[in-house]
DOLOBA-35849 format. One record per atom (N, C-alpha, C): chain; x, y, z. Coordinates in steps of 0.1 Angstrom, whole numbers, plus 5000, padded with zeros to 4 digits. Example, Ala and Ser with C-alpha at 12.3 -4.5 7.8 and 13.67 -1.06 7.14 Angstrom:
// residues 2
@torkol = A c1 = 5132 c2 = 4943 c3 = 5078 $
@torkol = A c1 = 5123 c2 = 4955 c3 = 5078 $
@torkol = A c1 = 5132 c2 = 4967 c3 = 5078 $
@torkol = A c1 = 5128 c2 = 4978 c3 = 5071 $
@torkol = A c1 = 5137 c2 = 4989 c3 = 5071 $
@torkol = A c1 = 5129 c2 = 5000 c3 = 5079 $
//
This chain:
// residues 111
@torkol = A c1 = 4826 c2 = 4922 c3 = 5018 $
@torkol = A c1 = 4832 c2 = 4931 c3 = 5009 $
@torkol = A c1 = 4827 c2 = 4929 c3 = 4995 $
@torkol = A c1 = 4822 c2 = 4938 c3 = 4988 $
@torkol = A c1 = 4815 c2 = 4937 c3 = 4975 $
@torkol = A c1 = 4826 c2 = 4933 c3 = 4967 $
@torkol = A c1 = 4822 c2 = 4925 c3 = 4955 $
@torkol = A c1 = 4834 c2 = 4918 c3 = 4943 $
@torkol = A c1 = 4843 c2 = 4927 c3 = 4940 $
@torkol = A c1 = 4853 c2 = 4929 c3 = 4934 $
@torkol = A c1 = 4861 c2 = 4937 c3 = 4931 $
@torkol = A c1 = 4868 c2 = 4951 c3 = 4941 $
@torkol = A c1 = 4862 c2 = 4945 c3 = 4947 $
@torkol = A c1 = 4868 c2 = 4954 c3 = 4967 $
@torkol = A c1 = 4880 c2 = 4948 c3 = 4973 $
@torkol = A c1 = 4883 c2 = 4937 c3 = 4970 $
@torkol = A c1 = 4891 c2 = 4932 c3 = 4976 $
@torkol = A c1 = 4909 c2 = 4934 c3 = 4974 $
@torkol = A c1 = 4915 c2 = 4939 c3 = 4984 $
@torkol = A c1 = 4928 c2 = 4944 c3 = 4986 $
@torkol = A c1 = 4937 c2 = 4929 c3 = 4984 $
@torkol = A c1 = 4944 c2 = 4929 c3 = 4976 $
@torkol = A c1 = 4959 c2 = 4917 c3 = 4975 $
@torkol = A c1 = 4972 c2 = 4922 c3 = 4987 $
@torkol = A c1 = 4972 c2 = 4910 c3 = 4991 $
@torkol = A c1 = 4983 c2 = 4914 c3 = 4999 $
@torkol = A c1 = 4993 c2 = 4928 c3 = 4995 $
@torkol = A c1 = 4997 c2 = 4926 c3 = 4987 $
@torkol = A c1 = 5007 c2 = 4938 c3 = 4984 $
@torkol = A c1 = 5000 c2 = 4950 c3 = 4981 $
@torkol = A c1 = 4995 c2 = 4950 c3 = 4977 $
@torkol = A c1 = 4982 c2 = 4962 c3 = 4979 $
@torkol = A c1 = 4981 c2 = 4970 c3 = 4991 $
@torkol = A c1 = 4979 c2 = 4961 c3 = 5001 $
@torkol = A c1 = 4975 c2 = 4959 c3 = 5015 $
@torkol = A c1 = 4985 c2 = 4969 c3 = 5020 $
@torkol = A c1 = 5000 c2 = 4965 c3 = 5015 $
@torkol = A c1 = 5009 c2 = 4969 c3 = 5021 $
@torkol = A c1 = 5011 c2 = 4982 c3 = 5018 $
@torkol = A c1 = 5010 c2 = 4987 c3 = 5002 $
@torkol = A c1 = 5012 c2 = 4997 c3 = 4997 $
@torkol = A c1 = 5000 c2 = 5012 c3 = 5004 $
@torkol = A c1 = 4990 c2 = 5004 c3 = 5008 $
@torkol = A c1 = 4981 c2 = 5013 c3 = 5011 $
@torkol = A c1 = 4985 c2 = 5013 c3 = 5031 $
@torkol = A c1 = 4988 c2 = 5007 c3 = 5034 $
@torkol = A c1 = 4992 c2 = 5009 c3 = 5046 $
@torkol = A c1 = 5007 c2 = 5021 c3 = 5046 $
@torkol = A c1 = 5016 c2 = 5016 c3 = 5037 $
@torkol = A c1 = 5024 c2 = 5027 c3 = 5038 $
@torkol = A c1 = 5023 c2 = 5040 c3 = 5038 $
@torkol = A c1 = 5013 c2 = 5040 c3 = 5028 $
@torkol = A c1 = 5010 c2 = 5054 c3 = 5028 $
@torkol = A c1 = 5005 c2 = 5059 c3 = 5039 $
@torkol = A c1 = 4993 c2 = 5054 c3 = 5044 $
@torkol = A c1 = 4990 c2 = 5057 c3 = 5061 $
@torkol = A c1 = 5006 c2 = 5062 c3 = 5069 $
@torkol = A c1 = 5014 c2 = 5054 c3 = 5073 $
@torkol = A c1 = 5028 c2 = 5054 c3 = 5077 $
@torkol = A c1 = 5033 c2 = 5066 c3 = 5072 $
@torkol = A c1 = 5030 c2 = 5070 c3 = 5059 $
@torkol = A c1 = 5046 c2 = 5080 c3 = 5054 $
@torkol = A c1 = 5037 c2 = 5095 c3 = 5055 $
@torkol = A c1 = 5024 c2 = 5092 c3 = 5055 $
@torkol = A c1 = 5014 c2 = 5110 c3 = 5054 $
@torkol = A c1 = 5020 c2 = 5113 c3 = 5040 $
@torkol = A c1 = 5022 c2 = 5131 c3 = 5046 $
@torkol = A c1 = 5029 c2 = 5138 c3 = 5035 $
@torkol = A c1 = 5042 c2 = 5135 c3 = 5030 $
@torkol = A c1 = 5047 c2 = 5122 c3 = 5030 $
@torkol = A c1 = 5062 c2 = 5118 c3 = 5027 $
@torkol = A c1 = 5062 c2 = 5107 c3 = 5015 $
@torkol = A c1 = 5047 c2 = 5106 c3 = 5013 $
@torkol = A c1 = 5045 c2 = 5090 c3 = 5005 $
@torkol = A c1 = 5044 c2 = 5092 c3 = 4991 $
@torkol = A c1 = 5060 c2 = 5090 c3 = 4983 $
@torkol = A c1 = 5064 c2 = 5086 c3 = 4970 $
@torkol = A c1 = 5068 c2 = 5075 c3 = 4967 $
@torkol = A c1 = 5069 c2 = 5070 c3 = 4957 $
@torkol = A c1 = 5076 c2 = 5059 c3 = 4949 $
@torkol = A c1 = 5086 c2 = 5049 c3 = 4962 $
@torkol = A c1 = 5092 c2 = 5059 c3 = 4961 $
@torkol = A c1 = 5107 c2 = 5057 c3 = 4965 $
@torkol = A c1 = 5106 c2 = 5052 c3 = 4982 $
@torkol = A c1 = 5097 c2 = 5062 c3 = 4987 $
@torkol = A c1 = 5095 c2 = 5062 c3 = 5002 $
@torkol = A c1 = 5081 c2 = 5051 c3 = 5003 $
@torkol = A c1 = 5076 c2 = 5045 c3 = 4996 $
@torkol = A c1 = 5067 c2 = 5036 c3 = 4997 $
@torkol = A c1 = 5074 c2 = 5023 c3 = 4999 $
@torkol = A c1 = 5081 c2 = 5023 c3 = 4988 $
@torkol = A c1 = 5095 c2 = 5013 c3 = 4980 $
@torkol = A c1 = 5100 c2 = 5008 c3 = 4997 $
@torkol = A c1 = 5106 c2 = 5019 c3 = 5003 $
@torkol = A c1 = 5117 c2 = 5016 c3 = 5017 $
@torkol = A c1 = 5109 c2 = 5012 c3 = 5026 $
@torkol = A c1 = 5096 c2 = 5016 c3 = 5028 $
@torkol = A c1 = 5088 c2 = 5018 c3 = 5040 $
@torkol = A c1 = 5086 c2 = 4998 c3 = 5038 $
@torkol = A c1 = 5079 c2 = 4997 c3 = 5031 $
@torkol = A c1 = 5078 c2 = 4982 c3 = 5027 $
@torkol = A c1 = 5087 c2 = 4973 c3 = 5031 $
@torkol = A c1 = 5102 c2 = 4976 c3 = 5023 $
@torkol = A c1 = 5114 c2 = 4969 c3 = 5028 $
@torkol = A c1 = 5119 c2 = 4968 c3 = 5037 $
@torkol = A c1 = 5116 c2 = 4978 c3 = 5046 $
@torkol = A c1 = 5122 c2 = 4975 c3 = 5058 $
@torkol = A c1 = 5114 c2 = 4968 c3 = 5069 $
@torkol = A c1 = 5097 c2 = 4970 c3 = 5068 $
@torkol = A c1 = 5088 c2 = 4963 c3 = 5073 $
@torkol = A c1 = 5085 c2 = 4948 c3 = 5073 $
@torkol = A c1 = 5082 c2 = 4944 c3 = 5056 $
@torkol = A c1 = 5085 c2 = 4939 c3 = 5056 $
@torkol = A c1 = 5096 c2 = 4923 c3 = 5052 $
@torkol = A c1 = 5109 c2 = 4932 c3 = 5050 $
@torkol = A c1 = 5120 c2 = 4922 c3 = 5043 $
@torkol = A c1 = 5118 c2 = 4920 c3 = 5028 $
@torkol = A c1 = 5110 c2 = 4921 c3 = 5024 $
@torkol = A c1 = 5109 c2 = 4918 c3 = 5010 $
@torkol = A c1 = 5114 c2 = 4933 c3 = 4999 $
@torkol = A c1 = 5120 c2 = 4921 c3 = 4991 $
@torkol = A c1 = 5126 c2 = 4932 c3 = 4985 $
@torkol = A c1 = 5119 c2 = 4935 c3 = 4964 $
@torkol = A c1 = 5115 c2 = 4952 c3 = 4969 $
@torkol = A c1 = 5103 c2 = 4954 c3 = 4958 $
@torkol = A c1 = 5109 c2 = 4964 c3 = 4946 $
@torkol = A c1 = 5106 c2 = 4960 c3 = 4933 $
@torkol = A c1 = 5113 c2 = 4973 c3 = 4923 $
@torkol = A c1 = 5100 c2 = 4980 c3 = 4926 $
@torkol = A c1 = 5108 c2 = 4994 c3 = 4926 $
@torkol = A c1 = 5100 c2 = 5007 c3 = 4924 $
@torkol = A c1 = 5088 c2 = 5003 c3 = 4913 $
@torkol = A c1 = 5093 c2 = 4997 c3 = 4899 $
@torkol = A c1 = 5079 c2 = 4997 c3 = 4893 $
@torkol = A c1 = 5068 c2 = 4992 c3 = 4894 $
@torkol = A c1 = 5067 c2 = 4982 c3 = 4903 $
@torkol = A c1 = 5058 c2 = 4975 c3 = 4907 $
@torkol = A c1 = 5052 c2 = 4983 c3 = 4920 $
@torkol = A c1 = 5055 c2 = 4990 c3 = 4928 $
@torkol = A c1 = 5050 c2 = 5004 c3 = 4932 $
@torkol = A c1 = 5043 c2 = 5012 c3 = 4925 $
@torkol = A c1 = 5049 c2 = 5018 c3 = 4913 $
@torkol = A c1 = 5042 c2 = 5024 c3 = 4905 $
@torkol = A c1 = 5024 c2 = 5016 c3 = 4900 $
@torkol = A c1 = 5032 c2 = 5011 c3 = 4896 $
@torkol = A c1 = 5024 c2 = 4999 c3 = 4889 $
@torkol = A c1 = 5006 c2 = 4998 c3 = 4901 $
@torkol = A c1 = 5011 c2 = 4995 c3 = 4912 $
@torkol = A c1 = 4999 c2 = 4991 c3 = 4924 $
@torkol = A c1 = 4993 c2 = 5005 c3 = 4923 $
@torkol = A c1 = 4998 c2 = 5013 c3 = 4924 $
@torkol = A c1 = 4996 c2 = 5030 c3 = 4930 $
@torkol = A c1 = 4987 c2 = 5034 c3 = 4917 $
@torkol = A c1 = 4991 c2 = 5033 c3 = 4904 $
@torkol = A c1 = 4986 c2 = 5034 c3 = 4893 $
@torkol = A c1 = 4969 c2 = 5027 c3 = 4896 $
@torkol = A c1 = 4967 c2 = 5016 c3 = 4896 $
@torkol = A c1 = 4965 c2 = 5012 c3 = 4899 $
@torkol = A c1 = 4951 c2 = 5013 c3 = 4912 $
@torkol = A c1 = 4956 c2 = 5014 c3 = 4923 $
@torkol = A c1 = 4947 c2 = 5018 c3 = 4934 $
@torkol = A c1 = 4940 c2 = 5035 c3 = 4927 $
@torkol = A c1 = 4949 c2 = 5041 c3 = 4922 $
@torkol = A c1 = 4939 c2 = 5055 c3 = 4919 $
@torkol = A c1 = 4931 c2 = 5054 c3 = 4905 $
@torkol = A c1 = 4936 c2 = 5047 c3 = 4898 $
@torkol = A c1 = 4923 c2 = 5041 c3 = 4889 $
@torkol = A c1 = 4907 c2 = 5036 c3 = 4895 $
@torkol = A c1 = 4913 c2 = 5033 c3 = 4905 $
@torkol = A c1 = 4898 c2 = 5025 c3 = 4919 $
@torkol = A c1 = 4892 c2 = 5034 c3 = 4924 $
@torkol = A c1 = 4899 c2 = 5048 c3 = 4926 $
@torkol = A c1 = 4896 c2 = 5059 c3 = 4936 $
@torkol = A c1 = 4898 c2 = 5056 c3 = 4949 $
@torkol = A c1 = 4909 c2 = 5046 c3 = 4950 $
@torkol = A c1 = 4917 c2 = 5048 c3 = 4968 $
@torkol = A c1 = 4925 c2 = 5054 c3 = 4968 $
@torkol = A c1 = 4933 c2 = 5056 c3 = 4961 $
@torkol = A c1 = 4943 c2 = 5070 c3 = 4963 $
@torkol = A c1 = 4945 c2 = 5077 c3 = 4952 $
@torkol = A c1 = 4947 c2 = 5090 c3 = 4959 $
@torkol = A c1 = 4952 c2 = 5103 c3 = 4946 $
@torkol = A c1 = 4966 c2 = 5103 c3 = 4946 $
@torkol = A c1 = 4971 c2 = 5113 c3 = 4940 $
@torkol = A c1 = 4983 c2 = 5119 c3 = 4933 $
@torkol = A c1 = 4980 c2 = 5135 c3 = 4928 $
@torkol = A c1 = 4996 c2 = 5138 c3 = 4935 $
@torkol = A c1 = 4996 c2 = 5153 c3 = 4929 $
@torkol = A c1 = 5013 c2 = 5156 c3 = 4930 $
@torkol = A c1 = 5016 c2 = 5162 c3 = 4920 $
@torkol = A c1 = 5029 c2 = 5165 c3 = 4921 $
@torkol = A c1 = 5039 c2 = 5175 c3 = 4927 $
@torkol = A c1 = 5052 c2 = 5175 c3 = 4937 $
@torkol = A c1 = 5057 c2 = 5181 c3 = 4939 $
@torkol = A c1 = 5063 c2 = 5191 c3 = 4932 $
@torkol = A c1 = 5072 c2 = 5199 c3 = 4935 $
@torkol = A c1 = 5081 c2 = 5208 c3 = 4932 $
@torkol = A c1 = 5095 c2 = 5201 c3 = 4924 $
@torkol = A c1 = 5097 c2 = 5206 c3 = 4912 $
@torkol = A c1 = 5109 c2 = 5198 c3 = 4912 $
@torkol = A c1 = 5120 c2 = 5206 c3 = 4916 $
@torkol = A c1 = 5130 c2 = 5189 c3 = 4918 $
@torkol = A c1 = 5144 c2 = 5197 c3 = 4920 $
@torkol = A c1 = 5154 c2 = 5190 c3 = 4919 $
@torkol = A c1 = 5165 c2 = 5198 c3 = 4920 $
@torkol = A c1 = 5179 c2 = 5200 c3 = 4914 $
@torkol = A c1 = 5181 c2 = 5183 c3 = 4910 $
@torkol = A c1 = 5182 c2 = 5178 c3 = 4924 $
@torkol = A c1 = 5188 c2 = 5164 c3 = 4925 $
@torkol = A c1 = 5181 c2 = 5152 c3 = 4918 $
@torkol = A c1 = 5169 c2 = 5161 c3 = 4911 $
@torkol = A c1 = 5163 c2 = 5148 c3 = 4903 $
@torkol = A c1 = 5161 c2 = 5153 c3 = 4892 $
@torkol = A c1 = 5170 c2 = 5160 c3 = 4888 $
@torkol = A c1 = 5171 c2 = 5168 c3 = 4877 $
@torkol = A c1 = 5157 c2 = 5173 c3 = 4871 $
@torkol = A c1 = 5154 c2 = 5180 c3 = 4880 $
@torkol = A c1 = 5143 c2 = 5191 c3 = 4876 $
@torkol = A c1 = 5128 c2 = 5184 c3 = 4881 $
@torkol = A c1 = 5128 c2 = 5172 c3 = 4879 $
@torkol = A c1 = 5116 c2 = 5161 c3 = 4879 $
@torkol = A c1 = 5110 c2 = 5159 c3 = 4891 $
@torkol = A c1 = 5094 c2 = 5163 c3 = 4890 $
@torkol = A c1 = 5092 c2 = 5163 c3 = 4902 $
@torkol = A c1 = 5085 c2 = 5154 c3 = 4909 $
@torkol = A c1 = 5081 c2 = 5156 c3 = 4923 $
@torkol = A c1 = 5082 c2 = 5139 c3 = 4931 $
@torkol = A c1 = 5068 c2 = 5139 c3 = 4927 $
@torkol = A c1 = 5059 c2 = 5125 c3 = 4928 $
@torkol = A c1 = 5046 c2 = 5122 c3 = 4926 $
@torkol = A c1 = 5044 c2 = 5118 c3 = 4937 $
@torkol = A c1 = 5035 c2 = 5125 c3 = 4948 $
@torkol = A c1 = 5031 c2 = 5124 c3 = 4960 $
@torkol = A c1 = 5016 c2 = 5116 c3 = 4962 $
@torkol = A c1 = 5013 c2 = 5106 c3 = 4971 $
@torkol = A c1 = 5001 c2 = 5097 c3 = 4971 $
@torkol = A c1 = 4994 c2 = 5098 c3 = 4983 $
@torkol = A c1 = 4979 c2 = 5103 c3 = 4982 $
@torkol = A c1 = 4975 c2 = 5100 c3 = 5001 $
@torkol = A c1 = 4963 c2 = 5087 c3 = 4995 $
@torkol = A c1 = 4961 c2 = 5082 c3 = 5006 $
@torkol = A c1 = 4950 c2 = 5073 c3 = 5006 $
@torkol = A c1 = 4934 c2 = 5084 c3 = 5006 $
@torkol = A c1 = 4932 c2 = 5078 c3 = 4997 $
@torkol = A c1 = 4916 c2 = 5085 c3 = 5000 $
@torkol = A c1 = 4905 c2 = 5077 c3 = 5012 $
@torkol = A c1 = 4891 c2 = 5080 c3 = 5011 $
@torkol = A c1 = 4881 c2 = 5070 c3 = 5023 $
@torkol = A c1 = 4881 c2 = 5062 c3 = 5017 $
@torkol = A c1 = 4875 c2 = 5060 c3 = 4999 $
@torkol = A c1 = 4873 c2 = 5046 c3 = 4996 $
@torkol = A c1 = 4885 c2 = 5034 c3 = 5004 $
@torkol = A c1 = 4897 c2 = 5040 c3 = 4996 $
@torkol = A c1 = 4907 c2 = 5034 c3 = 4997 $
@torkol = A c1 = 4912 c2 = 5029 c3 = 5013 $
@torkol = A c1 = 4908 c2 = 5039 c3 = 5022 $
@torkol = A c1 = 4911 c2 = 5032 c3 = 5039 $
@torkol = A c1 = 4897 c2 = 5026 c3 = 5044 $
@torkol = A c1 = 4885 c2 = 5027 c3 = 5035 $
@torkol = A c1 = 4876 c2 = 5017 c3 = 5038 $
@torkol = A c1 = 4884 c2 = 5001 c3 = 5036 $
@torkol = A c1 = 4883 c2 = 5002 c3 = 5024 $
@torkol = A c1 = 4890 c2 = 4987 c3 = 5016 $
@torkol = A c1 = 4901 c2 = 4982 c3 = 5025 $
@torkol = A c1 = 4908 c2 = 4992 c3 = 5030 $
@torkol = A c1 = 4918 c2 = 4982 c3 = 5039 $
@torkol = A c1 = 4917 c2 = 4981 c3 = 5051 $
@torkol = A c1 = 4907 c2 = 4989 c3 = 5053 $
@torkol = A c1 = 4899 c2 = 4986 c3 = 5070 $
@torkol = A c1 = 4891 c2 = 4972 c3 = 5069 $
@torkol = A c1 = 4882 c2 = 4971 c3 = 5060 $
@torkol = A c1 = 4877 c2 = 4963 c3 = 5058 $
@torkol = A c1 = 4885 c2 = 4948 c3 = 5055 $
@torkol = A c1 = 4892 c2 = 4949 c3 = 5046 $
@torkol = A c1 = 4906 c2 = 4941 c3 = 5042 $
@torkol = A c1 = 4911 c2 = 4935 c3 = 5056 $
@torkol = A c1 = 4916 c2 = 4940 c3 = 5065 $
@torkol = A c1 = 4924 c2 = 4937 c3 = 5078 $
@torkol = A c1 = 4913 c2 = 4930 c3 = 5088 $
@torkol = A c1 = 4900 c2 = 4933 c3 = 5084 $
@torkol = A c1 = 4889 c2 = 4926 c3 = 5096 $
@torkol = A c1 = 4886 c2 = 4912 c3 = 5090 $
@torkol = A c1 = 4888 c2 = 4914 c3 = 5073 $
@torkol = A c1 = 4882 c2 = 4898 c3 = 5067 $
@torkol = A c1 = 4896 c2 = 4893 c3 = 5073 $
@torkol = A c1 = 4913 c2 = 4894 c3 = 5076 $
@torkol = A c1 = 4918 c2 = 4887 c3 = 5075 $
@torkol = A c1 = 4919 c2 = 4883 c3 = 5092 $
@torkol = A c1 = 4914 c2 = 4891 c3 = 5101 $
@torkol = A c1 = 4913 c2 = 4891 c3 = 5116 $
@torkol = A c1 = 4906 c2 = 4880 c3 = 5119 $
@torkol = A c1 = 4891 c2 = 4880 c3 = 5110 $
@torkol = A c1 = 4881 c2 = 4868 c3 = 5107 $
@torkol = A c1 = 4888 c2 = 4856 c3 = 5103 $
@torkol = A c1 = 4892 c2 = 4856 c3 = 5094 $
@torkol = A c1 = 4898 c2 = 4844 c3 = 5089 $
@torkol = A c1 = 4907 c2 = 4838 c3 = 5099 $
@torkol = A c1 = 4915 c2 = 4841 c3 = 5107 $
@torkol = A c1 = 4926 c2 = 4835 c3 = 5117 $
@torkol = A c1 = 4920 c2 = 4837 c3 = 5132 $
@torkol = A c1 = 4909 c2 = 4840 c3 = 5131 $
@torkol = A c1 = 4904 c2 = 4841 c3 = 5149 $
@torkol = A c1 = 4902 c2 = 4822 c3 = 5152 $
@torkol = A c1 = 4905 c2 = 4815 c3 = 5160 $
@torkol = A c1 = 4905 c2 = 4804 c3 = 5167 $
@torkol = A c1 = 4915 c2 = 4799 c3 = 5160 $
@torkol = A c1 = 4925 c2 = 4802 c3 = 5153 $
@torkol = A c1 = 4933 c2 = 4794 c3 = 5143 $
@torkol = A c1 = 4951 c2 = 4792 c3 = 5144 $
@torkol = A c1 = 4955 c2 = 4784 c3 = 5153 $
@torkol = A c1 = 4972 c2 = 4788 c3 = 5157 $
@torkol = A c1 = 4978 c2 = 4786 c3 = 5144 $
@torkol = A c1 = 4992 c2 = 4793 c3 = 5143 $
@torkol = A c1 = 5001 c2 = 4788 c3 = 5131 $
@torkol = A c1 = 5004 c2 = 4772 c3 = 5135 $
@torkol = A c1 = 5008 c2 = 4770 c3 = 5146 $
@torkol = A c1 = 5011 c2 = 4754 c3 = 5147 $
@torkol = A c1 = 5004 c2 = 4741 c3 = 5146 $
@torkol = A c1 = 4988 c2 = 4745 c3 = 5148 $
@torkol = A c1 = 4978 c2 = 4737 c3 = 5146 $
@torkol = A c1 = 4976 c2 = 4736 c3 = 5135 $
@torkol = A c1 = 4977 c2 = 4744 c3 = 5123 $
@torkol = A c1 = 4980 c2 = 4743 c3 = 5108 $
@torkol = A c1 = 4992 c2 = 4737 c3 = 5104 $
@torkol = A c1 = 4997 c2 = 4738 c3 = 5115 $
@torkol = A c1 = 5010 c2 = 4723 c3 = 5103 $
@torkol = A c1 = 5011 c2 = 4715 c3 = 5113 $
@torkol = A c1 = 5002 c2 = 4707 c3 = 5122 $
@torkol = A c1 = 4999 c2 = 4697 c3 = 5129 $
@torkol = A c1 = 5012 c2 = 4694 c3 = 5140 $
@torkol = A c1 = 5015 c2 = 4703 c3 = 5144 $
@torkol = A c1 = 5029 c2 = 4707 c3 = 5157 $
@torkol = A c1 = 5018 c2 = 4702 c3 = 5168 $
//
């Protein structure tokens, strides 16, 4: 993976959600998909923040919904992953496949 290619764990996660949520993947629904996956508990800004972020790179876009009533007028900011972006985590998931092939969790802490 060329320098600056490389996905951080939470990255990882954020771009996988979106895979997960399709047409469903905002803020908010990125935020839950995570938490409930996996346990950790994330502020929405730091969502922003990654998402910001990954579309600065050109792995994912944005485009805005319709607003409405219940968010007082304000409308949702919708995210898909682009190719760069599911290269990087395709790629991402095989360095980490690599890294743990012959490798038990218990043989690492000498069980």
């Amino acid at each position: 993976m060329p320098k600056g290619t490389y996905l951080g764990a939470f990255e990882q996660h954020v771009l996988t959600a979106l895979l997960r949520l399709r047409d469903n993947a905002y803020g908010v629904t990125v935020r839950r998909e995570i938490m409930e996956l996996t346990g950790r508990d994330v502020a929405v800004g730091a969502i922003y923040a990654t998402l910001d972020r990954l579309e600065a790179k050109g792995y994912v876009s944005s485009r805005l919904g319709e607003a409405t009533p219940e968010r007082g007028g304000r409308a949702k900011r919708y995210f898909i992953i682009e190719a760069p972006g599911a290269k990087a985590l395709e790629e991402s998931w095989r360095m980490s496949d690599r890294m743990r092939q012959g490798v038990a969790p218990a043989g690492v802490l000498g069980q």
